[in-house]
LUMLO-221316 format. One record per residue (C-alpha): y, z, x; residue in three letters; residue number from 1. Coordinates in Angstrom, 1 decimal, always signed. Layout:
N
      c2      c3      c1  residu  num
       Y       Z       X     ALA  NUM
...
//
This chain:
397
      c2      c3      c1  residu  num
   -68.1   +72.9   -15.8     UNK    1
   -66.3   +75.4   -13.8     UNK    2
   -63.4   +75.1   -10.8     UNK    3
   -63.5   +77.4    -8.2     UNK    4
   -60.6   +77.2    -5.0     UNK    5
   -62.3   +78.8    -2.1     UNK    6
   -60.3   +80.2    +1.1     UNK    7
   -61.0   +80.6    +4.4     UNK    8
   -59.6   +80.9    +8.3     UNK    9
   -61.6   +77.7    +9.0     UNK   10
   -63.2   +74.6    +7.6     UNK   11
   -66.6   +75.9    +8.3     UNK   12
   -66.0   +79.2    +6.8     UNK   13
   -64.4   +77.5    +3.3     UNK   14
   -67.5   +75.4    +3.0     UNK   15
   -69.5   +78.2    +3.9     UNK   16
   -68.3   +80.0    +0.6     UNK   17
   -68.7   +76.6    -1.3     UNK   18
   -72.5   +76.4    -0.3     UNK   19
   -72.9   +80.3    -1.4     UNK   20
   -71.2   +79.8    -4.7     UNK   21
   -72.6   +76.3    -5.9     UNK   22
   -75.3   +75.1    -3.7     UNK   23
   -75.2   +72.3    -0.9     UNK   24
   -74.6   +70.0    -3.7     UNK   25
   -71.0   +71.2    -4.8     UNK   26
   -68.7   +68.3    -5.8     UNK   27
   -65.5   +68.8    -3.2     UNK   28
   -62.0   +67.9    -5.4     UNK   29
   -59.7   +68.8    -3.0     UNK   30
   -59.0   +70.1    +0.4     UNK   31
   -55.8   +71.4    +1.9     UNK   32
   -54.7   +73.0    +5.3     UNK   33
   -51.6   +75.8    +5.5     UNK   34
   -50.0   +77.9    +7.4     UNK   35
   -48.9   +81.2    +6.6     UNK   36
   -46.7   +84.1    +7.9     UNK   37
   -44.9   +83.6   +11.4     UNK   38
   -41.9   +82.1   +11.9     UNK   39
   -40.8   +78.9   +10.7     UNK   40
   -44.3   +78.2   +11.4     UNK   41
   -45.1   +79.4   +14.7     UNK   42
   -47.6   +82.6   +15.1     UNK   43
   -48.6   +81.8   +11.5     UNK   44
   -52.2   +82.2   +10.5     UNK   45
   -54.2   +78.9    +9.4     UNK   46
   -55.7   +78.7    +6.1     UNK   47
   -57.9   +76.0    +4.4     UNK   48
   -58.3   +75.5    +1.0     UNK   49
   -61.2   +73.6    -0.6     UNK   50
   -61.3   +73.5    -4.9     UNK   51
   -65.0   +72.6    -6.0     UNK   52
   -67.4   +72.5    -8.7     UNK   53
   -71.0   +73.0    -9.2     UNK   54
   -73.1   +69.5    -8.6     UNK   55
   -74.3   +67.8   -11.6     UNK   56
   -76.7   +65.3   -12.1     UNK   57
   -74.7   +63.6   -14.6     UNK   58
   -71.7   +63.4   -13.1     UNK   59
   -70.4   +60.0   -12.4     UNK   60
   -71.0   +57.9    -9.6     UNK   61
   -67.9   +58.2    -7.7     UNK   62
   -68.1   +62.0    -8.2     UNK   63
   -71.3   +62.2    -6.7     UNK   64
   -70.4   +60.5    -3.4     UNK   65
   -67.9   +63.6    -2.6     UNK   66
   -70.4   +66.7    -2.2     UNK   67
   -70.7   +68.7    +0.8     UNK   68
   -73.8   +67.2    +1.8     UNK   69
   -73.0   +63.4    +1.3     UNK   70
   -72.9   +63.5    +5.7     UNK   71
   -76.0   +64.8    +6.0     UNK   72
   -77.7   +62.3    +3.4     UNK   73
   -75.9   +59.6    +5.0     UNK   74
   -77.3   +60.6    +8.5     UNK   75
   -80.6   +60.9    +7.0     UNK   76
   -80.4   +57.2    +5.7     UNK   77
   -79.5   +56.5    +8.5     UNK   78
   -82.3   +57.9   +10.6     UNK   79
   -85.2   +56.6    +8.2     UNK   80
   -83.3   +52.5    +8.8     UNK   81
   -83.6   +53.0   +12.4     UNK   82
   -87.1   +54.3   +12.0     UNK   83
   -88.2   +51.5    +9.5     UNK   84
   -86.8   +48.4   +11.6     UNK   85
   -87.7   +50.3   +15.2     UNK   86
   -91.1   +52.4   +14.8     UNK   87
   -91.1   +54.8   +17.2     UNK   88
   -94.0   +53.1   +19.3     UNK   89
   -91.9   +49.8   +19.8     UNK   90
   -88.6   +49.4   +21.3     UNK   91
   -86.4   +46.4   +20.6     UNK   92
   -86.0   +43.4   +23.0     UNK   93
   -82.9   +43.9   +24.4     UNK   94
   -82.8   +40.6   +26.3     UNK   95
   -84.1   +39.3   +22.7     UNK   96
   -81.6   +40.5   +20.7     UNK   97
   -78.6   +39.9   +23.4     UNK   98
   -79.3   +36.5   +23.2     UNK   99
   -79.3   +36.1   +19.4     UNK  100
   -75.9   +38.4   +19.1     UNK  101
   -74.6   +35.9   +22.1     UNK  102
   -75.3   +32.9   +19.9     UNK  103
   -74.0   +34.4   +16.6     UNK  104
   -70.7   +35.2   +18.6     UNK  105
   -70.8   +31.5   +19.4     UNK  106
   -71.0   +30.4   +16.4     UNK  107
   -68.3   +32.4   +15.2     UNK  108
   -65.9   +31.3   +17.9     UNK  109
   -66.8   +27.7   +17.2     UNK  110
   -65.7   +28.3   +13.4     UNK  111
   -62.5   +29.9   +14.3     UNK  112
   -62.1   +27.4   +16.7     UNK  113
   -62.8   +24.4   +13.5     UNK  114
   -60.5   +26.9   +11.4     UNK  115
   -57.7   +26.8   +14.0     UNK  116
   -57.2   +23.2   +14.5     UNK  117
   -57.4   +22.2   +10.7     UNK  118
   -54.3   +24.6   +10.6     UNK  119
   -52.8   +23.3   +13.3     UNK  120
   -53.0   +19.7   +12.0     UNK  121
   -50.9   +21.0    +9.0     UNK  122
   -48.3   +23.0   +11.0     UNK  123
   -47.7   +21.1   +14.3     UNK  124
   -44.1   +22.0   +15.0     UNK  125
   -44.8   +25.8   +14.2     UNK  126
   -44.4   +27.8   +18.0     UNK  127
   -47.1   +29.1   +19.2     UNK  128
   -47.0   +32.8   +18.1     UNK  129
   -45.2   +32.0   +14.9     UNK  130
   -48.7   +29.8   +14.0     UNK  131
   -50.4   +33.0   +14.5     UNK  132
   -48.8   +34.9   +12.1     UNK  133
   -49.3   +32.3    +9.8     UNK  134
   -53.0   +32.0   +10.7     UNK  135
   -53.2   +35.7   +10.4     UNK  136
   -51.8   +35.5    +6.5     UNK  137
   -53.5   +32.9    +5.1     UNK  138
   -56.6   +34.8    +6.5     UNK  139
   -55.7   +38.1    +4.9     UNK  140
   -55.8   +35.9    +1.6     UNK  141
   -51.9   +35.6    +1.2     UNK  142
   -51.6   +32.2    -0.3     UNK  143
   -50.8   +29.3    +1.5     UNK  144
   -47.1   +28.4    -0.1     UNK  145
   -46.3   +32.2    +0.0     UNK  146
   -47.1   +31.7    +3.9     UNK  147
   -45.5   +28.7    +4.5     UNK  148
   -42.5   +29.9    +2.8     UNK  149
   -42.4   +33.2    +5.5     UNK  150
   -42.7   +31.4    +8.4     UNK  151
   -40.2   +28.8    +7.4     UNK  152
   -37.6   +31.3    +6.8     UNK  153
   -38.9   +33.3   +10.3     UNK  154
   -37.8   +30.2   +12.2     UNK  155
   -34.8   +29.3   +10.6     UNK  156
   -33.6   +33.2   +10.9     UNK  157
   -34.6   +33.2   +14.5     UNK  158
   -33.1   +31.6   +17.9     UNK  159
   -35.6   +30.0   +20.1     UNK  160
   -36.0   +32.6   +22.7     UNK  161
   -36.2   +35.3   +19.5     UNK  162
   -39.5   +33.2   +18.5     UNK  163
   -40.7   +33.0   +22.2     UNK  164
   -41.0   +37.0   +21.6     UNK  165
   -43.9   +38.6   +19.4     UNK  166
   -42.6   +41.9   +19.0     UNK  167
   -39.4   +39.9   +17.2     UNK  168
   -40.8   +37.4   +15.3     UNK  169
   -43.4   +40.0   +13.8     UNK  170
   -40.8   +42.1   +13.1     UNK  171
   -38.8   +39.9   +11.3     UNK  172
   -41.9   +39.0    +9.4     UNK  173
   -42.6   +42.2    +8.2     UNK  174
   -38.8   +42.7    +6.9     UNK  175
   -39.4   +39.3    +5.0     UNK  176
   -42.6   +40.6    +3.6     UNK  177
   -41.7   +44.3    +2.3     UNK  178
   -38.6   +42.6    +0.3     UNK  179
   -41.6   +40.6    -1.4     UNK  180
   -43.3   +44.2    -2.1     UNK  181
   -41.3   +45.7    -4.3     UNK  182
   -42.7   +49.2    -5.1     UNK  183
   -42.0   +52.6    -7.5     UNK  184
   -42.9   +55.0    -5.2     UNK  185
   -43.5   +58.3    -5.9     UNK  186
   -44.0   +59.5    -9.9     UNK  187
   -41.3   +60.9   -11.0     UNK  188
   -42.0   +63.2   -14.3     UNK  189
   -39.3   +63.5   -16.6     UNK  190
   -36.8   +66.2   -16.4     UNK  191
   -36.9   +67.7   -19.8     UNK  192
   -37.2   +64.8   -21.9     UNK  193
   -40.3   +65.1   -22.7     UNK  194
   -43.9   +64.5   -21.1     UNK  195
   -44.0   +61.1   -18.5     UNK  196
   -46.7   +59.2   -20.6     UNK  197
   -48.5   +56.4   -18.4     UNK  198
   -50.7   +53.7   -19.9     UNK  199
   -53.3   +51.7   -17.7     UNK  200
   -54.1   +48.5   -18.9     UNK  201
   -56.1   +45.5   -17.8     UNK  202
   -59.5   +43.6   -18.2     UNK  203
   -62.8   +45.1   -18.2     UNK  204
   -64.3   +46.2   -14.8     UNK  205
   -61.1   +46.4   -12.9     UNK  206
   -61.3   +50.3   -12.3     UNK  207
   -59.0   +52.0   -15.1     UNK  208
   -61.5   +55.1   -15.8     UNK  209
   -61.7   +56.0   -12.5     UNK  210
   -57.9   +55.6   -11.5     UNK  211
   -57.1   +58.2   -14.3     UNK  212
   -59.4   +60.4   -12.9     UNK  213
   -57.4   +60.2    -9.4     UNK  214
   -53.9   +60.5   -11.2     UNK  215
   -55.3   +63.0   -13.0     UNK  216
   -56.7   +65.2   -10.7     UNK  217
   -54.2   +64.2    -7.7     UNK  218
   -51.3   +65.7   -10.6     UNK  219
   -53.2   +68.4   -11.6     UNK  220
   -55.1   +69.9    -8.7     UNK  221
   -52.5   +69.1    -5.7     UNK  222
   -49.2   +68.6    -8.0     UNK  223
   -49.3   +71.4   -10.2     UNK  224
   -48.9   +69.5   -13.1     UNK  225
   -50.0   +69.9   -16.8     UNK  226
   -52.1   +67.2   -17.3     UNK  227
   -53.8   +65.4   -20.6     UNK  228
   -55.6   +62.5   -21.3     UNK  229
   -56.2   +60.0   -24.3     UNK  230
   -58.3   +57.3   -24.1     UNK  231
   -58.3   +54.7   -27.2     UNK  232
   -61.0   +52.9   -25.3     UNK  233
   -63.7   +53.5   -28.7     UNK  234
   -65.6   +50.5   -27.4     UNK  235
   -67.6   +51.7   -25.0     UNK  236
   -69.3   +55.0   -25.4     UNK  237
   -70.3   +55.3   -21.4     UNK  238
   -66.8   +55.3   -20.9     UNK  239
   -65.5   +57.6   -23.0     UNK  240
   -68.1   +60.4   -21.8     UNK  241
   -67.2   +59.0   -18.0     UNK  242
   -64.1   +60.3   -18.7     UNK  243
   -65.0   +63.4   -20.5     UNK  244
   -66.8   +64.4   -17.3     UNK  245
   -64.2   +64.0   -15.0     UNK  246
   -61.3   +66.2   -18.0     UNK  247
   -64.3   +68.8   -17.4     UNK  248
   -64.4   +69.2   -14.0     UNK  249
   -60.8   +68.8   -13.3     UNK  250
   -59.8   +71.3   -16.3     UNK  251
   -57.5   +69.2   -18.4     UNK  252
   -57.8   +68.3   -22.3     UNK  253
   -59.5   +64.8   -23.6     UNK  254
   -58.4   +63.3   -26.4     UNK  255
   -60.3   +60.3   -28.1     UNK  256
   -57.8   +58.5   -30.3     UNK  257
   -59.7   +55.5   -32.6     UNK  258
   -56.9   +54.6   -34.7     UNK  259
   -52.9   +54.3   -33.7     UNK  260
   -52.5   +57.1   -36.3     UNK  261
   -54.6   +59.1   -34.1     UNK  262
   -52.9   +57.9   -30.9     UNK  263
   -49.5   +59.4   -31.9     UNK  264
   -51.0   +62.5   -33.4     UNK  265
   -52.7   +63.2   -29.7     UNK  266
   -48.9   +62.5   -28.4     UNK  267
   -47.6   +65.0   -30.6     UNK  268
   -49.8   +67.7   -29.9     UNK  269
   -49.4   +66.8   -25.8     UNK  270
   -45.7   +66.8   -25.9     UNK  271
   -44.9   +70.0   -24.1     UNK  272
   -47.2   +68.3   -21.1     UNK  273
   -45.6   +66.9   -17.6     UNK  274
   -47.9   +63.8   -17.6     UNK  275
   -50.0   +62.1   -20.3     UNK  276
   -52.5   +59.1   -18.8     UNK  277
   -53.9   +56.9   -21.2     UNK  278
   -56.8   +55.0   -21.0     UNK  279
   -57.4   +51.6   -22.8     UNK  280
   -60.2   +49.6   -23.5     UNK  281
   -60.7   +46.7   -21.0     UNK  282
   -60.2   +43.4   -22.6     UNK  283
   -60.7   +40.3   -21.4     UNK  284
   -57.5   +38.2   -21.0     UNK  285
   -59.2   +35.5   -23.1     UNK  286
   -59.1   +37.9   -26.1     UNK  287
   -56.4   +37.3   -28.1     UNK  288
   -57.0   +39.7   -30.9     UNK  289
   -58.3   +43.0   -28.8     UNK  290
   -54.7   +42.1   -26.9     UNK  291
   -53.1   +41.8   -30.2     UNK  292
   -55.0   +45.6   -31.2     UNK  293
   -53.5   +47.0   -28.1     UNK  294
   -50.0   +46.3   -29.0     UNK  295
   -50.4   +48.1   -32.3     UNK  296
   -50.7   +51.1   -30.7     UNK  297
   -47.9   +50.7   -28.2     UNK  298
   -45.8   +49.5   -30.9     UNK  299
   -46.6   +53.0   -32.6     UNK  300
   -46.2   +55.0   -29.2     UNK  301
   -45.3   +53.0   -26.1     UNK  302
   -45.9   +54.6   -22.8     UNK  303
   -43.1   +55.6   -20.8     UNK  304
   -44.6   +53.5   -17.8     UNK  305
   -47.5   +51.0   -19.0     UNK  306
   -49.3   +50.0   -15.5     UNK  307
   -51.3   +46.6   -15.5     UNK  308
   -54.5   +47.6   -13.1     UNK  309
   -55.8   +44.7   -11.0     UNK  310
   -58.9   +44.1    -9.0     UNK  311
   -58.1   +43.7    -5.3     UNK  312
   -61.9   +41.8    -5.3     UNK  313
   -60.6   +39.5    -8.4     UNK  314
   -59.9   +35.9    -7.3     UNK  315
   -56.6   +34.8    -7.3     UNK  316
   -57.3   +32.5   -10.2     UNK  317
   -58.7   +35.6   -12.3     UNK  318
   -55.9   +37.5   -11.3     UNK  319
   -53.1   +35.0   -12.3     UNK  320
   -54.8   +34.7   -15.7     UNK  321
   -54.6   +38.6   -16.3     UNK  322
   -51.4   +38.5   -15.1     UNK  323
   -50.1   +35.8   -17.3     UNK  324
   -51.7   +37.3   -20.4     UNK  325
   -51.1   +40.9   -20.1     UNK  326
   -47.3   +40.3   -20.1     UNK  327
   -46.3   +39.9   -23.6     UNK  328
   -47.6   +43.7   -23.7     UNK  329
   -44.9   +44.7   -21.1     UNK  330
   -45.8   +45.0   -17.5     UNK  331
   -43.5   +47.8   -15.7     UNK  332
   -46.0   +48.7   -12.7     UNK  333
   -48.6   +47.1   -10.9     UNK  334
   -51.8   +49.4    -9.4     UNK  335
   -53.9   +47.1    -7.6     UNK  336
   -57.4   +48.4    -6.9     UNK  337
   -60.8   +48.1    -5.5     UNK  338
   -58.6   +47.0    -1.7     UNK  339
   -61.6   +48.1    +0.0     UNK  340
   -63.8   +45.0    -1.7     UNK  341
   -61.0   +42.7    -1.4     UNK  342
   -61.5   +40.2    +2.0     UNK  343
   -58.2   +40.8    +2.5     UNK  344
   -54.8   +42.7    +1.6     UNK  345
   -52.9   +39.4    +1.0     UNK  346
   -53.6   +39.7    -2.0     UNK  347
   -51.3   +42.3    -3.3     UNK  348
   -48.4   +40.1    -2.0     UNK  349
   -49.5   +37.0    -4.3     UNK  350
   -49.9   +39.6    -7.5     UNK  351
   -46.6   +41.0    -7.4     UNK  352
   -45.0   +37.8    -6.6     UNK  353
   -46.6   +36.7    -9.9     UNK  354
   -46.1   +39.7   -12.1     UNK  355
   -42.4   +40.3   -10.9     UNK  356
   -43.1   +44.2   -10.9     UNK  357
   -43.1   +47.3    -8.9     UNK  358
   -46.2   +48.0    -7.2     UNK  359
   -47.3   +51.8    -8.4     UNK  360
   -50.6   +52.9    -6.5     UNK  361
   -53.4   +51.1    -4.6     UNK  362
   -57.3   +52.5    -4.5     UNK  363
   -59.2   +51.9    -1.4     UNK  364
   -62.8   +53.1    -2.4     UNK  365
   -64.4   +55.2    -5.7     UNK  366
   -64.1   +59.1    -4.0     UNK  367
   -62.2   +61.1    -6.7     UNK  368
   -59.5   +62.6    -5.8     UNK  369
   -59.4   +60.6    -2.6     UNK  370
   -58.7   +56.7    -2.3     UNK  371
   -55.6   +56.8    -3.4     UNK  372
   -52.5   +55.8    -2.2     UNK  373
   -48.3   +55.0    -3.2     UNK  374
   -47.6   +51.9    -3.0     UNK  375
   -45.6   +51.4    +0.2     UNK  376
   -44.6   +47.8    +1.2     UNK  377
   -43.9   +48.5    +4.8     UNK  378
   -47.9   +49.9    +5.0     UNK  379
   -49.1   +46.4    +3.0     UNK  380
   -47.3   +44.5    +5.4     UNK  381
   -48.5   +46.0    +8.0     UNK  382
   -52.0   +45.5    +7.3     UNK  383
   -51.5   +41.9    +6.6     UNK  384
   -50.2   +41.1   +10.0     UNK  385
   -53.0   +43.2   +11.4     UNK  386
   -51.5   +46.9   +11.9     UNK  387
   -51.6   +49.8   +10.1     UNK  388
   -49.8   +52.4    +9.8     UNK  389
   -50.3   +56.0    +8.0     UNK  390
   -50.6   +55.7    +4.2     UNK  391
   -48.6   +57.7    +2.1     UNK  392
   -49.9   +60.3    -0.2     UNK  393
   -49.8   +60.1    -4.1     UNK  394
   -47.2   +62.8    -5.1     UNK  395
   -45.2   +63.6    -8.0     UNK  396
   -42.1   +65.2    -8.8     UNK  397
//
């Protein structure tokens, strides 16, 4: 399957070409705005760049979300639920349906309310604001010693009139908080020591496939980079062609390595690569001998970063169980997905407080290349006390 990169003066005109070339089903991989000629930017001429491919009804599911008409199917959806629950011979109740949304948001208050007080039994020498916070954590799923902890240090660290102030005691929070989210940032590929090989590992379901088809295209289409993938994942046949779909469309080699022997022979051949992602099998932490299989290979070849991928939706049971099984492998990184199913971003703090390593990447949703982002501890906190602030880009250099 072919990659195109369209230009044009505006985004309208780009997709315009897109529709022309492939249909109003082309798969969008990447979008990106520029400036050129003028003067250190001024009186330049805007152009937007969009790279796509052809629409294909076996692409993958996350793949088929991103086409240039995924809007207009949405709107249409949209149109045929309002139709369904309001006919267009009936109009809804409106004192009706006011007076059922007035007694749900009673019954929510009421709950907070219960939610509030059980807290406040627990902490009743906290002030005011500083129970907030703390109420605002344990919500966002960071666990309760973890939140305990912060706002004990918070109000030892702070004078009285410091914790009479919001604006300083969430401040001070947040500095506590991004020491406790420790993170790589940026991928760094090596400087002519050979390709930067990064292994994903982790139980099945968690979202490994589909985060080396972000890296992958994210270092390929917007990085520049020479790109390859191996996947020793043999177990699963859907996977394997998953990925072989996404190596199509994004234009980089697949290499399907059953045996360690054939694991370093696909190292060899990709050694004048910038990057090398490898995709394992997902096994289940319970499995001592597929954990025991995985080692052989990394024992033959081990990445030069090996990432332990965790589900954001996981419970924090689950989690500390992948956690504490994985590690005899060798945890350096941490990517934490599926943040967009998780009920909230608290969790990310408990993970890395149990793995003791550098958070890599977060996903946020399945779009390929999209859903995406660095790891960035002050953004993480952020959203945990209820804020946030822009996300940071994956980039490598």
């Amino acid at each position: 399957m072919k990659v195109k990169t369209f230009h044009g003066a505006t985004m309208a005109d780009a997709l315009s070409q897109v529709k022309r070339a492939f249909g109003p089903d082309a798969v969008i991989l990447n979008t990106r705005t520029s400036t050129k000629g003028g003067v250190l930017g001024l009186r330049g001429q805007t152009c937007v760049e969009i790279t796509a491919a052809p629409e294909s009804e076996h692409l993958p599911a996350p793949l088929r979300g991103s086409t240039v008409q995924r809007r207009a199917q949405e709107k249409s959806r949209a149109d045929r639920a309002a139709k369904h629950v309001f006919p267009s011979n009936e109009k809804p109740r409106g004192a009706s349906t006011e007076a059922v949304l007035a007694e749900v948001r009673g019954l929510r208050e009421s709950v907070s309310q219960l939610v509030r007080e059980s807290r406040r039994a627990k902490e009743p020498d906290l002030p005011e604001f500083l129970f907030d916070s703390y109420l605002q954590l344990v919500q966002n799923e960071v666990a309760e010693q973890i939140a305990r902890d912060l706002v004990s240090r918070v109000r030892k660290a702070l004078s009285d009139d410091e914790l009479a102030r919001p604006e300083r005691v969430r401040a001070k929070l947040a500095g506590l908080m991004v020491k406790m989210l420790p993170t790589s940032g940026p991928v760094r590929c090596s400087a002519g020591g050979g390709p930067l090989v990064i292994g994903l590992i982790g139980a099945t379901g968690v979202g490994k496939t589909t985060t080396i088809a972000k890296l992958a295209a994210n270092f390929s289409l917007r990085e520049r980079k020479r790109v390859a993938l191996i996947t020793i994942d043999t177990y699963r046949i859907a996977a394997s062609e998953q990925l072989r779909t996404y190596a199509d469309i994004i234009n980089v080699p697949l290499v399907v390595a059953a045996t360690p022997d054939e694991y370093r022979q696909a190292i060899i051949r990709f050694s004048d690569y910038d990057v090398i992602l490898l995709d394992t099998a997902g096994r289940s932490q319970r499995d001592d001998a597929k954990l025991g299989e995985l080692n052989e290979f990394f024992r033959l070849h081990r990445p030069t970063e090996v990432h332990l991928v965790l589900s954001g939706a996981s419970s924090e049971a689950v989690l500390n169980q992948a956690i504490e099984r994985f590690s005899p492998l060798g945890i350096d990184r941490v990517i934490v997905t599926k943040l967009d199913e998780a009920v909230g971003f608290g969790v990310v703090l408990n993970c890395l407080t149990k793995a003791s390593a550098a958070l890599s990447f977060v996903t946020t949703g399945q779009d390929v290349p999209d859903d995406i982002e660095v790891g960035d501890g002050r953004l993480l906190a952020a959203r945990m006390l209820g804020r946030a602030p822009r996300a940071r880009a994956v980039a490598a250099g």
